[in-house]
DSSP file (Angstrom, degrees, kcal/mol; ACC not computed):
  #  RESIDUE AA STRUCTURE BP1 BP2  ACC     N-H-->O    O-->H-N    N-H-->O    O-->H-N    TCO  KAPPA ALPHA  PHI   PSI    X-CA   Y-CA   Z-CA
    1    1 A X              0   0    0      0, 0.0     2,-0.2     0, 0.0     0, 0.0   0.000 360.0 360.0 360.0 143.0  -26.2  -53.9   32.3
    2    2 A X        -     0   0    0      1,-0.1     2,-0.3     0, 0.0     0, 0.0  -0.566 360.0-115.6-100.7 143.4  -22.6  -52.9   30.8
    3    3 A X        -     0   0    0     -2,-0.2    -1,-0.1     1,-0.1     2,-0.1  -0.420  36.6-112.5 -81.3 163.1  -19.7  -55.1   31.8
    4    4 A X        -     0   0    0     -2,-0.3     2,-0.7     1,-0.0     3,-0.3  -0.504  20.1-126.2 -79.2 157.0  -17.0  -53.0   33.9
    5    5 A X        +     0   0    0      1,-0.2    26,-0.4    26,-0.1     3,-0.1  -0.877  58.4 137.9-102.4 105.3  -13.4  -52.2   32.2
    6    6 A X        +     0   0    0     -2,-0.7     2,-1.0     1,-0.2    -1,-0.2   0.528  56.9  55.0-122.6 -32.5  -11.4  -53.6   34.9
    7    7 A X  S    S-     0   0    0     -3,-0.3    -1,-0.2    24,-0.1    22,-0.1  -0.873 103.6 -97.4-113.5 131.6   -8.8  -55.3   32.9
    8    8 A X        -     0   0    0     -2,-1.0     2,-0.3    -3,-0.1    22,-0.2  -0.018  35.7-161.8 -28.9 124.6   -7.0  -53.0   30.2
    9    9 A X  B     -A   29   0A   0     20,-1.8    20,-3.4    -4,-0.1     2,-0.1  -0.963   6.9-167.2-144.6 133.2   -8.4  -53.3   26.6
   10   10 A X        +     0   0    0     -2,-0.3    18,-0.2    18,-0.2     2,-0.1  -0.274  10.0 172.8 -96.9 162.3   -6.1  -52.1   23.7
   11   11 A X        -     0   0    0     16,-0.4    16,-1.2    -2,-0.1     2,-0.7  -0.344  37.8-123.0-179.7 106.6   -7.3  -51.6   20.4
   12   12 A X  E     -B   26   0A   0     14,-0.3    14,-0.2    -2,-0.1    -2,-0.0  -0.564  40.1-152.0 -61.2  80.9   -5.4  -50.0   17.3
   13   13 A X  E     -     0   0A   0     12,-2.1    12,-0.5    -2,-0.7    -1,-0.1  -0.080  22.5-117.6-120.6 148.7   -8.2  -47.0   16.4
   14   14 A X  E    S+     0   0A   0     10,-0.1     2,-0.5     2,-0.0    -1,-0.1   0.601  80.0 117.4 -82.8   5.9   -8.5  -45.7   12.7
   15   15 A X  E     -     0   0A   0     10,-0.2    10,-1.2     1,-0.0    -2,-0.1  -0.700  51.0-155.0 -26.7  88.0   -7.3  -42.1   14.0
   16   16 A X  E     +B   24   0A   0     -2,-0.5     8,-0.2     8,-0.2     2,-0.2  -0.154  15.3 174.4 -55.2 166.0   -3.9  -40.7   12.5
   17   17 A X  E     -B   23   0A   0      6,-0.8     2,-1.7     4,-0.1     6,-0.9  -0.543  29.2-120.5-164.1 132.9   -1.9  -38.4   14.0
   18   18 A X  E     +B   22   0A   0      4,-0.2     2,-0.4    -2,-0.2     4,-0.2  -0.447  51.7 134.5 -46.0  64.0    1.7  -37.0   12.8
   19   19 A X  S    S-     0   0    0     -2,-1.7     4,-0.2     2,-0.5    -2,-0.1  -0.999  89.3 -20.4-123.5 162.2    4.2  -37.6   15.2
   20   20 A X  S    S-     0   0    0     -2,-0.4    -1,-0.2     2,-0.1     2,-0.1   0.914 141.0 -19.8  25.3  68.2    7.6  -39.0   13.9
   21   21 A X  S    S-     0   0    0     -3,-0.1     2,-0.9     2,-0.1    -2,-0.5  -0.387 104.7 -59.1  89.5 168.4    5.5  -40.1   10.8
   22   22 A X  E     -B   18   0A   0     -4,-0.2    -4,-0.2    -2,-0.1     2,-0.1  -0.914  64.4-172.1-114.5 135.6    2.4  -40.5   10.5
   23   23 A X  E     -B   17   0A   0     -6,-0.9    -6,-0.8    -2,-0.9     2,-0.3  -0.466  31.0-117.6-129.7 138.9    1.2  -43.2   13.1
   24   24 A X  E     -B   16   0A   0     -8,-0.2    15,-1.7    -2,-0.1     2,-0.4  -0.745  41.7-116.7 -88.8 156.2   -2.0  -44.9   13.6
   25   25 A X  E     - C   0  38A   0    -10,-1.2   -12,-2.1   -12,-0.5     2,-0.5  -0.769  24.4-148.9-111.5 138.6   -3.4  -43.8   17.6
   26   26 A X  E     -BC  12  37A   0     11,-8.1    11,-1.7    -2,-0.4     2,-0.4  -0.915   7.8-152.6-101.2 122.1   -3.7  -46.8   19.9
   27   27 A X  E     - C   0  36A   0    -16,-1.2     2,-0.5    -2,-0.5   -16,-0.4  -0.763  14.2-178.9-109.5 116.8   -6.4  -46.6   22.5
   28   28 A X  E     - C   0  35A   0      7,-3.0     7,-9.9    -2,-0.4     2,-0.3  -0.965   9.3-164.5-123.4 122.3   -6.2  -48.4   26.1
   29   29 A X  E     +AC   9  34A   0    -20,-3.4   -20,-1.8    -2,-0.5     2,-0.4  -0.975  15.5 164.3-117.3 148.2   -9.2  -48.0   28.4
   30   30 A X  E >   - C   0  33A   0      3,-0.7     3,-2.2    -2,-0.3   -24,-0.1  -0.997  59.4 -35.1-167.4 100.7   -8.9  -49.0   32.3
   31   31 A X  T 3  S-     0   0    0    -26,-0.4   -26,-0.1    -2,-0.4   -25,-0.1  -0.203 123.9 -25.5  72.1-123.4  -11.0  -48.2   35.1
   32   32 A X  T 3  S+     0   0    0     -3,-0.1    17,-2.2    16,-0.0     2,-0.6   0.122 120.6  91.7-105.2  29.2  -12.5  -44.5   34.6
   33   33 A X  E <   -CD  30  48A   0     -3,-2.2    -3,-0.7    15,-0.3     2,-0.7  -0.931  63.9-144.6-143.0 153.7   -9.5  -43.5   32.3
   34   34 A X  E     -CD  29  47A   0     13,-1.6    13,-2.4    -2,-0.6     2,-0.5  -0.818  17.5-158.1-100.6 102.0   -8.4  -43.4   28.2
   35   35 A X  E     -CD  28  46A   0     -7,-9.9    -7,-3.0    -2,-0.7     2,-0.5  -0.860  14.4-166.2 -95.5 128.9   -4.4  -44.2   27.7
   36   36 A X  E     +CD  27  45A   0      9,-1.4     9,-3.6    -2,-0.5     2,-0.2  -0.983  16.0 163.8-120.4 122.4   -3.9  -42.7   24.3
   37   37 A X  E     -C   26   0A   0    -11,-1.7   -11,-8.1    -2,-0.5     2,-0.4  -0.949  36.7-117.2-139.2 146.7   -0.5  -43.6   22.6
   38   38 A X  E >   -C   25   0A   0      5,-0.4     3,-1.6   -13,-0.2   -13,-0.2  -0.833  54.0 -87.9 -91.7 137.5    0.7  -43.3   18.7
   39   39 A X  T 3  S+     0   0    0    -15,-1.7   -15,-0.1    -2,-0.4    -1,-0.1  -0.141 106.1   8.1 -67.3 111.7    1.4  -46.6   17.3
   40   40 A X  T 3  S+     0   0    0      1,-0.3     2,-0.3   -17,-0.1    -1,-0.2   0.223 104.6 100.7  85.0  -2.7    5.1  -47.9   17.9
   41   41 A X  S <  S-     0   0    0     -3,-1.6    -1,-0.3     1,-0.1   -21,-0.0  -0.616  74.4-120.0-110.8-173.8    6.3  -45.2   20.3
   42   42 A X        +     0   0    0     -2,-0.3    -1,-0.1    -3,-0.1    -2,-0.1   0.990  69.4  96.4 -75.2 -71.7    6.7  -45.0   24.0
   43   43 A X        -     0   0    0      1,-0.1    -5,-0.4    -6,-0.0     2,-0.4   0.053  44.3-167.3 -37.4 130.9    4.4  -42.1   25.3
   44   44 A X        -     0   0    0     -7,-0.1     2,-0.3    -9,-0.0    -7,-0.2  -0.945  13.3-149.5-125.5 138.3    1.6  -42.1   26.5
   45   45 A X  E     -D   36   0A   0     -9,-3.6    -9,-1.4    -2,-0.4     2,-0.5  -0.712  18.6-143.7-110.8 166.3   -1.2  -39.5   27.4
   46   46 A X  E     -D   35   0A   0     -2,-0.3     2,-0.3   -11,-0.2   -11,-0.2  -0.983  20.0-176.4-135.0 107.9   -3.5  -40.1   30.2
   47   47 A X  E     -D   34   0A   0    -13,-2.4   -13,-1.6    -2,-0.5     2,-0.4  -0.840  21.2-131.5-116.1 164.9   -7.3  -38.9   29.7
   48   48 A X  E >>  -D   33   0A   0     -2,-0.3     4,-1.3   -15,-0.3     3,-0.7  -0.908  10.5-140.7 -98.2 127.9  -10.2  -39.1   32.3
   49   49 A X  H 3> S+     0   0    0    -17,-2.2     4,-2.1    -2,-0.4   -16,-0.1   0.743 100.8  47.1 -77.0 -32.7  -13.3  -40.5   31.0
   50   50 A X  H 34 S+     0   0    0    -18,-0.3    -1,-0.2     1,-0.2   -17,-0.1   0.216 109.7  56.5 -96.2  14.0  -15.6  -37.9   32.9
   51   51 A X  H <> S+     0   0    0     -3,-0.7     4,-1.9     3,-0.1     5,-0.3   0.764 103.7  49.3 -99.3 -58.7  -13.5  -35.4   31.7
   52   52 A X  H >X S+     0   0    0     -4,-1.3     3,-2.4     2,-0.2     4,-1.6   0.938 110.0  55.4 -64.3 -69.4  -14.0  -36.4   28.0
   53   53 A X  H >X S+     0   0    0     -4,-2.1     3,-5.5     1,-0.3     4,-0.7   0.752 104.1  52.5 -22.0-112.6  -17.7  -36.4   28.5
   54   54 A X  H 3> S+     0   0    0      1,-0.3     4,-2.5     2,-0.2    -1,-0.3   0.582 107.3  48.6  13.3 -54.1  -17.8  -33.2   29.7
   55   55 A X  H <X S+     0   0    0     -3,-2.4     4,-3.1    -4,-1.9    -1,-0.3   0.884 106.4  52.4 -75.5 -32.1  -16.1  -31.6   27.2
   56   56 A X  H <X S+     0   0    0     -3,-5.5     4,-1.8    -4,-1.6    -2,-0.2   0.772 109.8  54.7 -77.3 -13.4  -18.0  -33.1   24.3
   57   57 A X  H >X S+     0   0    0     -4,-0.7     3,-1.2    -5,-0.2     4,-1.2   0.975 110.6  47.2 -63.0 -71.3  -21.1  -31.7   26.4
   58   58 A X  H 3X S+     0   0    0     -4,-2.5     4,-2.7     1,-0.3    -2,-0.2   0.726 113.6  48.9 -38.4 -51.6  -19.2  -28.0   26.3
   59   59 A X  H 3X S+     0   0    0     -4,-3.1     4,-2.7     1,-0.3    -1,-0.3   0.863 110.1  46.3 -62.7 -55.2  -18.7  -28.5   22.8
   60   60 A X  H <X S+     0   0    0     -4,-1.8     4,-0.8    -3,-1.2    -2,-0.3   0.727 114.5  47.4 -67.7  -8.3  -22.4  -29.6   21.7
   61   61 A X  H  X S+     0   0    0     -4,-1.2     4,-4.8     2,-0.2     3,-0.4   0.924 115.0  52.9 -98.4 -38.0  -24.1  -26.7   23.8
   62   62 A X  H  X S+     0   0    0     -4,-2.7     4,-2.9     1,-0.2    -3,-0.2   0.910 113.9  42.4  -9.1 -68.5  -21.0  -24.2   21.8
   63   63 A X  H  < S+     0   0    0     -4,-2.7    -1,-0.2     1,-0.2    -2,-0.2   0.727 113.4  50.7 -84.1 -17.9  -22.1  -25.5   18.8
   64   64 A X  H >X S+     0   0    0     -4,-0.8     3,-2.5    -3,-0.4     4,-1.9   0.908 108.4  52.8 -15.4 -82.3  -25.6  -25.1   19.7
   65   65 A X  H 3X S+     0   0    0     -4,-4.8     4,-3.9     1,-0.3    -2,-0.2   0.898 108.8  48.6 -30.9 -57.4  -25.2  -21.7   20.8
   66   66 A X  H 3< S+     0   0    0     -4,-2.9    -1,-0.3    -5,-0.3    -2,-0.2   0.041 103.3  59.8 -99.7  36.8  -23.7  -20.6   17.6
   67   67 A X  H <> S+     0   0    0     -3,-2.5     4,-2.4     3,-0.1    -1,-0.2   0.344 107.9  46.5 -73.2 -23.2  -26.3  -22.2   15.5
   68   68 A X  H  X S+     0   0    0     -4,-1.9     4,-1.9     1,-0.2     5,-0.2   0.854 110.0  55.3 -96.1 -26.2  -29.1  -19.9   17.2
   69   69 A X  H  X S+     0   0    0     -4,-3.9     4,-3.3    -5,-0.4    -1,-0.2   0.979 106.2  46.8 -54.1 -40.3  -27.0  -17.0   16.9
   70   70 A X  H  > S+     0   0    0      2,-0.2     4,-3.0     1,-0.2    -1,-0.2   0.966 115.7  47.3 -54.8 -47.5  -26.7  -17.4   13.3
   71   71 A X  H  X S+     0   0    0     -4,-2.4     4,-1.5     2,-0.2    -1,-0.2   0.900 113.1  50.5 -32.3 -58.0  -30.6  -18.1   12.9
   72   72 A X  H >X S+     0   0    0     -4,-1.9     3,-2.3     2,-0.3     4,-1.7   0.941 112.4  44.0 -59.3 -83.4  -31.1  -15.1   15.0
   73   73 A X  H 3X S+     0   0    0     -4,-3.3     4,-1.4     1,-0.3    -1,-0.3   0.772 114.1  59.1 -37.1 -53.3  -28.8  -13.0   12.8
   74   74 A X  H 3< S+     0   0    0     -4,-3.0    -1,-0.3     1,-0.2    -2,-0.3   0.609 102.3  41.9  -8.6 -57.9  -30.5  -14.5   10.1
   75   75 A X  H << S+     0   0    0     -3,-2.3    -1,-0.2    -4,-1.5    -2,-0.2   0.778 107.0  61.8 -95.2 -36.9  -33.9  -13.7   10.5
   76   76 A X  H  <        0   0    0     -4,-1.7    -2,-0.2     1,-0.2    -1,-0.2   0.887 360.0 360.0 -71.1 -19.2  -33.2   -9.9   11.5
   77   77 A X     <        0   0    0     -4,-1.4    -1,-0.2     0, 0.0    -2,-0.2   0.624 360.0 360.0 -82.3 360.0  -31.6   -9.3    8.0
């Protein structure tokens, strides 16, 4: 059994991302949600956890998809 995230845990993620500089991206997860901030500024973006799933489902059956097309294209030539 997985412990629950109930108290905020931060962690300094090996990510980049360019804004004002380029900045390392700092990760806090809480409850059911991903606070994603670049490293020494203020802002913060707010993700959903069953939202990120989701997508990364949408994205493997995508890439899925357009692997059998290629096959498929593939094999008729």
């Amino acid at each position: 059994m997985a412990t629950p995230s109930i108290k905020p845990v931060t962690r300094e993620s090996s990510a980049m991302v360019r804004d004002r500089g380029w900045r390392a991206v700092m990760v806090t997860i809480v409850g059911g949600v991903i606070k994603l901030r670049a490293k020494g500024l203020r802002t913060r973006e707010t993700v959903d956890l069953a939202w990120c799933y989701y997508a990364a489902v949408r994205q493997r059956v995508a890439i899925e998809k357009a692997e059998k097309a290629k096959a498929r294209t593939l094999r008729r030539k």
